[in-house]
C-alpha positions as CSV (number, residue, x, y, z in Angstrom):
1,X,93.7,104.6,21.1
2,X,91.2,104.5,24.0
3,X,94.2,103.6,26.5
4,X,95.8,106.8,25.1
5,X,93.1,108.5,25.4
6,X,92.3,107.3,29.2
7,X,95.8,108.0,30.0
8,X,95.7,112.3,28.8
9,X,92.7,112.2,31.2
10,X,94.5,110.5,33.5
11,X,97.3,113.2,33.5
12,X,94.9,115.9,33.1
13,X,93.5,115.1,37.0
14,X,96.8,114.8,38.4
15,X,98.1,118.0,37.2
16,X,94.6,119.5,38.5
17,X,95.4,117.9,41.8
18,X,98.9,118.8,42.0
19,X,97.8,123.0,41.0
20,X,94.8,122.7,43.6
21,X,95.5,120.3,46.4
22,X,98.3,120.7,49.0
23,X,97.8,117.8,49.7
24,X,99.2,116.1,46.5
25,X,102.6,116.9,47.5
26,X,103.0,115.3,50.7
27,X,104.6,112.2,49.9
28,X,106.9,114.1,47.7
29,X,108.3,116.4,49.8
30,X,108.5,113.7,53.0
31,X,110.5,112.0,50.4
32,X,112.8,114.6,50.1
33,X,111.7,117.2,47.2
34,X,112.0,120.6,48.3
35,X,108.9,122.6,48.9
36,X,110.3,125.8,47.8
37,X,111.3,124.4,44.3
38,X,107.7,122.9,43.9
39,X,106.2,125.7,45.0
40,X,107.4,128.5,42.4
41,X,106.2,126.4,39.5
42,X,103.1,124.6,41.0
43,X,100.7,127.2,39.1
44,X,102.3,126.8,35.6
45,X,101.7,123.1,35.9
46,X,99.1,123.0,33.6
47,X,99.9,120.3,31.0
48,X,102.6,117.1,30.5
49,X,104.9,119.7,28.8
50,X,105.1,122.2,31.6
51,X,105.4,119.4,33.9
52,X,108.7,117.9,32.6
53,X,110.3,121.5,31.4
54,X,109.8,122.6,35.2
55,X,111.1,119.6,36.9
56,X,113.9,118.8,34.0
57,X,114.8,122.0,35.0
58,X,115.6,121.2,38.3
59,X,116.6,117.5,38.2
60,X,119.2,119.0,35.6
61,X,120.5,121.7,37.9
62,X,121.0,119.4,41.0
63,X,122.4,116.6,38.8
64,X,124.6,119.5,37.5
65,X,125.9,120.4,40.8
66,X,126.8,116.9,42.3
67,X,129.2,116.4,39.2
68,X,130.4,119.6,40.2
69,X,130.7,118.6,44.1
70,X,131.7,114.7,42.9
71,X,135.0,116.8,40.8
72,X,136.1,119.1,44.1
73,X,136.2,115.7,46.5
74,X,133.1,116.7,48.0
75,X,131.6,113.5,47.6
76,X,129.1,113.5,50.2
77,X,127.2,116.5,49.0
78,X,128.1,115.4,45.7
79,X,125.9,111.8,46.5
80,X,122.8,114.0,47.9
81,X,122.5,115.6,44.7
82,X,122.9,113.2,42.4
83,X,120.2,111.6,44.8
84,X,117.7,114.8,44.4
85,X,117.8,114.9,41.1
86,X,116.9,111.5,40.9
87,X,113.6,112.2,42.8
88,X,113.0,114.7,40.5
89,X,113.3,112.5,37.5
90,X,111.2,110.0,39.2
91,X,108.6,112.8,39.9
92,X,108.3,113.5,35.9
93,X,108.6,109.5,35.3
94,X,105.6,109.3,37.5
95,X,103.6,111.9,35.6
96,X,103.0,109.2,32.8
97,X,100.4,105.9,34.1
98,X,101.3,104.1,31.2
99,X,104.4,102.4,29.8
100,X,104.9,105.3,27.1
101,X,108.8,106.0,25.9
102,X,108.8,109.1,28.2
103,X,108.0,107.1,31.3
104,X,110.3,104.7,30.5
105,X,113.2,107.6,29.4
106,X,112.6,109.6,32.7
107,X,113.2,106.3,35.3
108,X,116.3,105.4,33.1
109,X,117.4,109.1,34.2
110,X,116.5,108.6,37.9
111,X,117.6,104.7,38.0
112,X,121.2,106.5,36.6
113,X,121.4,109.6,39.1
114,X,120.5,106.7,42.0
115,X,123.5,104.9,40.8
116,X,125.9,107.7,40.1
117,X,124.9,108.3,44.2
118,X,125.0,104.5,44.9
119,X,129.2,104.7,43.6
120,X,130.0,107.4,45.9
121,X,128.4,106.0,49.1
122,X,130.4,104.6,51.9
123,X,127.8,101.9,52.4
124,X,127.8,99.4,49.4
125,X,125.2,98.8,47.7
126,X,124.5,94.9,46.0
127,X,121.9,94.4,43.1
128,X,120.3,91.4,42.7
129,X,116.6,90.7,41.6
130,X,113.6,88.1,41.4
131,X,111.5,87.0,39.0
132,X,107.9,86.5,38.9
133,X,105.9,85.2,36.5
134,X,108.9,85.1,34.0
135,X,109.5,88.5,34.8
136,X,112.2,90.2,36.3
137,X,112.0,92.3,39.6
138,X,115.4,94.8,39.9
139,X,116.5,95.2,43.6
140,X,119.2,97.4,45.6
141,X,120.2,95.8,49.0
142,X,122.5,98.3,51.0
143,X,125.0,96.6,53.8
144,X,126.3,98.6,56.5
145,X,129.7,97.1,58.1
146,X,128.1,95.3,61.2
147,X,124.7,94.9,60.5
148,X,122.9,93.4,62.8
149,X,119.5,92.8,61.0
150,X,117.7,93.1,58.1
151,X,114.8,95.6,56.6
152,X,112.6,94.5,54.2
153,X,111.9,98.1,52.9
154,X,107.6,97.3,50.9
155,X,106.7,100.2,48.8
156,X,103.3,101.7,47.9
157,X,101.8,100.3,44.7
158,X,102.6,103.6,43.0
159,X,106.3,104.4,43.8
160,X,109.8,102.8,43.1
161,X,112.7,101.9,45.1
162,X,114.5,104.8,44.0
163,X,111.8,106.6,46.3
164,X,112.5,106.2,49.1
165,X,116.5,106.5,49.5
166,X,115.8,108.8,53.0
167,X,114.4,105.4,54.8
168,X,117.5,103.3,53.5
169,X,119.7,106.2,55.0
170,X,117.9,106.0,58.2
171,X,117.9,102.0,58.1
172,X,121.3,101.8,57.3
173,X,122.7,104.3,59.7
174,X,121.0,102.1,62.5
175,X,123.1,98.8,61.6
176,X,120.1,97.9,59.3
177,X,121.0,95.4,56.0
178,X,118.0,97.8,53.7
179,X,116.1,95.7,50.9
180,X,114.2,97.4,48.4
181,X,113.1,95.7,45.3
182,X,110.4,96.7,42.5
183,X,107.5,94.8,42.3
184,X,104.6,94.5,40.5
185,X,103.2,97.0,38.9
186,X,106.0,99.3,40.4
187,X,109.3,101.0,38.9
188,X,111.2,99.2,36.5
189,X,109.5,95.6,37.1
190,X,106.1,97.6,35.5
191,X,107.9,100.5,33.3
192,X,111.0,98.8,31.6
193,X,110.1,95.4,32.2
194,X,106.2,95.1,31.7
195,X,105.2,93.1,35.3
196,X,101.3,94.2,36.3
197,X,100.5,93.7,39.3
198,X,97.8,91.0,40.9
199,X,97.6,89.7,44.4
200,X,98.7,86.0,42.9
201,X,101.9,87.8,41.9
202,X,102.6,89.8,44.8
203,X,102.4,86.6,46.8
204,X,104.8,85.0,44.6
205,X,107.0,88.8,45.1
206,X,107.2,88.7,48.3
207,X,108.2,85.2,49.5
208,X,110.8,85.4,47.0
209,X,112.4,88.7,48.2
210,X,112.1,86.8,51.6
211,X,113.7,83.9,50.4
212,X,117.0,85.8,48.9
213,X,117.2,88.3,51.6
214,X,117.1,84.7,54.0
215,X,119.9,82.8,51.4
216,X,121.8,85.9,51.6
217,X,122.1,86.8,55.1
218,X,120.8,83.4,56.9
219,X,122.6,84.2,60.4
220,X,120.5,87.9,60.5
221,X,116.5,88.4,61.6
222,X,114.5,89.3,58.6
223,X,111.9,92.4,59.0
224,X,109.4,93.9,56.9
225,X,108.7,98.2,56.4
226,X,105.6,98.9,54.7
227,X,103.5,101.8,54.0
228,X,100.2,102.1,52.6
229,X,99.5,99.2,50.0
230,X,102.8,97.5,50.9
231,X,102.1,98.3,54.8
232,X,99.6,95.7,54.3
233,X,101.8,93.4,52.1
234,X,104.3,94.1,55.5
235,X,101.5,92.6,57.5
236,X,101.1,89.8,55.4
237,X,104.5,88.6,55.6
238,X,104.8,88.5,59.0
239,X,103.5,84.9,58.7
240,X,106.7,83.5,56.5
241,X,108.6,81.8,59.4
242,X,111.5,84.0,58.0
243,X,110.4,86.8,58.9
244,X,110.5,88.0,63.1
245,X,108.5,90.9,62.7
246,X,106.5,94.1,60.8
247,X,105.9,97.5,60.6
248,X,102.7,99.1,58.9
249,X,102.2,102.3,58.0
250,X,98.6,103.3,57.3
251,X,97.7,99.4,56.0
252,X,94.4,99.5,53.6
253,X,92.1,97.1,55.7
254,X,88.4,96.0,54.9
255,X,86.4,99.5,54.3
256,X,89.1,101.7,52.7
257,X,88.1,105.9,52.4
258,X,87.9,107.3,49.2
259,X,90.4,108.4,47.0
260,X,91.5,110.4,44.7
261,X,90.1,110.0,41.1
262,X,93.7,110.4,39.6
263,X,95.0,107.7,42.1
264,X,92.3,105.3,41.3
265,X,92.5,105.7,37.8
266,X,96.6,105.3,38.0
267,X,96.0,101.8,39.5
268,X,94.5,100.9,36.6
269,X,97.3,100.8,34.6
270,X,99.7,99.1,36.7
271,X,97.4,96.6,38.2
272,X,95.4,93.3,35.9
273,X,93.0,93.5,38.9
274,X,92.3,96.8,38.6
275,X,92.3,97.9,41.8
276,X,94.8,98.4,44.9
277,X,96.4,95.4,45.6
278,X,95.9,93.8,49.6
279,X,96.0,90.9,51.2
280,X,94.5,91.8,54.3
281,X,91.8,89.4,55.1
282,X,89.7,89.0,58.3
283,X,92.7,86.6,60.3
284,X,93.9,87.8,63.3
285,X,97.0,85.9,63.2
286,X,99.5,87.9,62.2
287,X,102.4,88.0,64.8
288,X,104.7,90.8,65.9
289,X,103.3,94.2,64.1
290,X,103.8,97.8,65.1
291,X,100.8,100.0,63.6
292,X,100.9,103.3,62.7
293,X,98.1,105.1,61.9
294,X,97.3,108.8,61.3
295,X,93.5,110.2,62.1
296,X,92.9,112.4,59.4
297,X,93.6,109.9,56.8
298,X,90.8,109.5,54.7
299,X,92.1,106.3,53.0
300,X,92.0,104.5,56.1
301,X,89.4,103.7,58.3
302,X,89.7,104.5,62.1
303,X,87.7,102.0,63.7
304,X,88.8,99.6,60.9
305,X,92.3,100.3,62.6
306,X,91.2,99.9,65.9
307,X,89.4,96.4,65.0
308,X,92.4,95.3,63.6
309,X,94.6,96.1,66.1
310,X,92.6,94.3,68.7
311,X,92.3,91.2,66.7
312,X,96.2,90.8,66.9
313,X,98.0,88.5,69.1
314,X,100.9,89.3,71.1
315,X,103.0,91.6,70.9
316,X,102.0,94.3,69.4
317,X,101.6,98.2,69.3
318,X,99.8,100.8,67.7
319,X,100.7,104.3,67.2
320,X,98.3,107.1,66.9
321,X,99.3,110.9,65.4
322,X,96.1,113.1,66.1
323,X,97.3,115.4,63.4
324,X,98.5,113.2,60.2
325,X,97.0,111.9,57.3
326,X,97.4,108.8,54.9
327,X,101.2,107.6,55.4
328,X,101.7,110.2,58.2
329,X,104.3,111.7,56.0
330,X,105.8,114.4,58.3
331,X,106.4,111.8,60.9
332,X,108.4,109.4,58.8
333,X,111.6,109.9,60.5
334,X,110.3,109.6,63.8
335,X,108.0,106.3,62.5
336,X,111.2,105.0,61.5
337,X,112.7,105.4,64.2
338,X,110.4,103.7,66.2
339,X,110.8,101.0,63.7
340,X,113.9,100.4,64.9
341,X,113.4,99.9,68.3
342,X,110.8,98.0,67.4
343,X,112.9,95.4,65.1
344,X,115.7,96.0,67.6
345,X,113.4,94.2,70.5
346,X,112.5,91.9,68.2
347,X,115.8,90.5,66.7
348,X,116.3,88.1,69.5
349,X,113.4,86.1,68.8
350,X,113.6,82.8,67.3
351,X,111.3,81.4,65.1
352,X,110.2,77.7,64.6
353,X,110.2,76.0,61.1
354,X,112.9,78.5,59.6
């Protein structure tokens, strides 16, 4: 009853943040909801019912039209569709912290609009998963015909792999092999399958991912994507031997900013540690890492960035954007793109002890 009880409050402050704060919607719509559609509802947004009515609603009407698109041979409009509604479902998913029936309905509905997409793609798409600690971790792997690398696509602690389908397209398109698996605490390893998340487990995560994506594709350099939490799980695991290099968006480092109470709370409930989950300790060892960092992010420390950064061997490189915030979310597809280059510059490098 008290979880119950913690978890209405919980919602309570994310539907105040998402009515009050522009803010709030950032990641969403860099992630490819639309601002117009969240916009003409964002003031009714005043409890869990509204919430899922308004984006049902919507989810419903683009799932609607990609079946309609999918029957005319329009298949390519037909796979964006199915793959916006899916955001949308995620987005009411999301809503809930905890592993109610509703949370775990609404991913089934986005997991089934991703794959719906996933069988009209030109680029195939391979599941396979991991397990950790007994329980299983679901994972898409996308393989472009002549690939010439792999990414290692490490999501925030609060998200799923369904997410972030733009940075697969963007990978992919670039010969890029894309990995994206649900961890801890995230998706359906947390909603359908029960897996909290703890820094003992997330080492155990990502090694493993490493270890299959490696098995898989043993002749192709192995790169890591992270932002936020898993920007510094990226950072992390660009000491396995496996891996030749990193990207970091806004990593949490030593002093993180505040944030917001809804957030904090949410972690809660999908972490036994109760808190964000980073390995980022004071080494400066960690080879091969391209920073980016935004300097109105408030979660991130500036001069913790900087000390970082200078703490890193060779090579490295940090980008600066004067005028973003916490996962510099209207620069993604330029990060990304300067991703590529930099795992492109990178993919000739060989690593000892592989």
């Amino acid at each position: 009853m008290i979880e119950q009880t913690n978890a209405l409050l919980t919602i309570q402050k994310s539907l105040l943040a998402a009515r009050l704060f522009d803010g709030f919607w950032d990641r969403w719509i860099a992630h490819g909801i639309l601002f117009s559609e969240t916009a003409g509802v964002r003031n009714c947004l005043k409890n869990v019912t509204k919430w899922e009515d308004s984006f049902r609603n919507t989810a419903d009407q683009h799932y609607e039209q990609a079946t309609l698109y999918q029957r005319t041979g329009a298949v390519r409009t037909a796979e964006e569709l199915y793959r916006l509604s899916s955001l949308y479902y995620n987005l009411i998913h999301w809503i809930y912290p905890d592993r109610t029936i509703e949370k775990i309905d609404w991913l089934k509905k986005a997991t089934e609009a991703t794959e719906r997409a996933d069988l009209l793609s030109a680029i195939p798409r391979v599941r396979e998963s991991v397990t950790v600690d007994g329980f299983k971790c679901p994972g898409r792997i996308r393989v472009p015909a002549s690939p010439k690398g792999c990414i290692f696509i490490i999501n925030p602690i609060d998200s799923t792999k369904e997410e972030l389908y733009t940075y697969e397209i963007q990978f992919v398109e670039a010969d890029y092999i894309t990995v994206s698996f649900d961890g801890p605490g995230q998706g359906e390893a947390f909603t359908l399958n029960g897996l909290t998340a703890t820094t003992k487990r997330w080492e155990q995560f990502l090694g493993k991912v490493i270890d299959l994506t490696h098995d898989m594709f043993p002749d192709l350099p192995i790169h890591l994507f992270g932002t936020s939490s898993g920007a510094s799980w990226a950072i992390h695991g660009s000491l396995n031997p496996k891996v030749y290099s990193s990207v970091a968006v806004s990593p949490p480092l030593a002093s993180n900013g505040p944030m917001p109470h809804y957030f904090g709370e949410r972690i809660n409930f999908i972490s036994s540690e109760g808190a964000i989950v980073s390995p980022i300790t004071k080494r400066s060892d960690y080879p091969s890492v391209l920073l980016f960092h935004g300097a109105k992010d408030v979660m991130v420390n500036t001069a913790d960035i900087h000390d970082f950064y200078q703490r890193l061997p060779e090579p490295k490189q940090l980008v600066e954007y004067s005028d973003e915030g916490h996962c510099c979310n209207f620069k993604l597809e330029e990060v990304r793109r300067l991703a590529v280059e930099w795992f492109s510059s990178k993919g000739e490098r060989k690593r000892d002890a592989i």
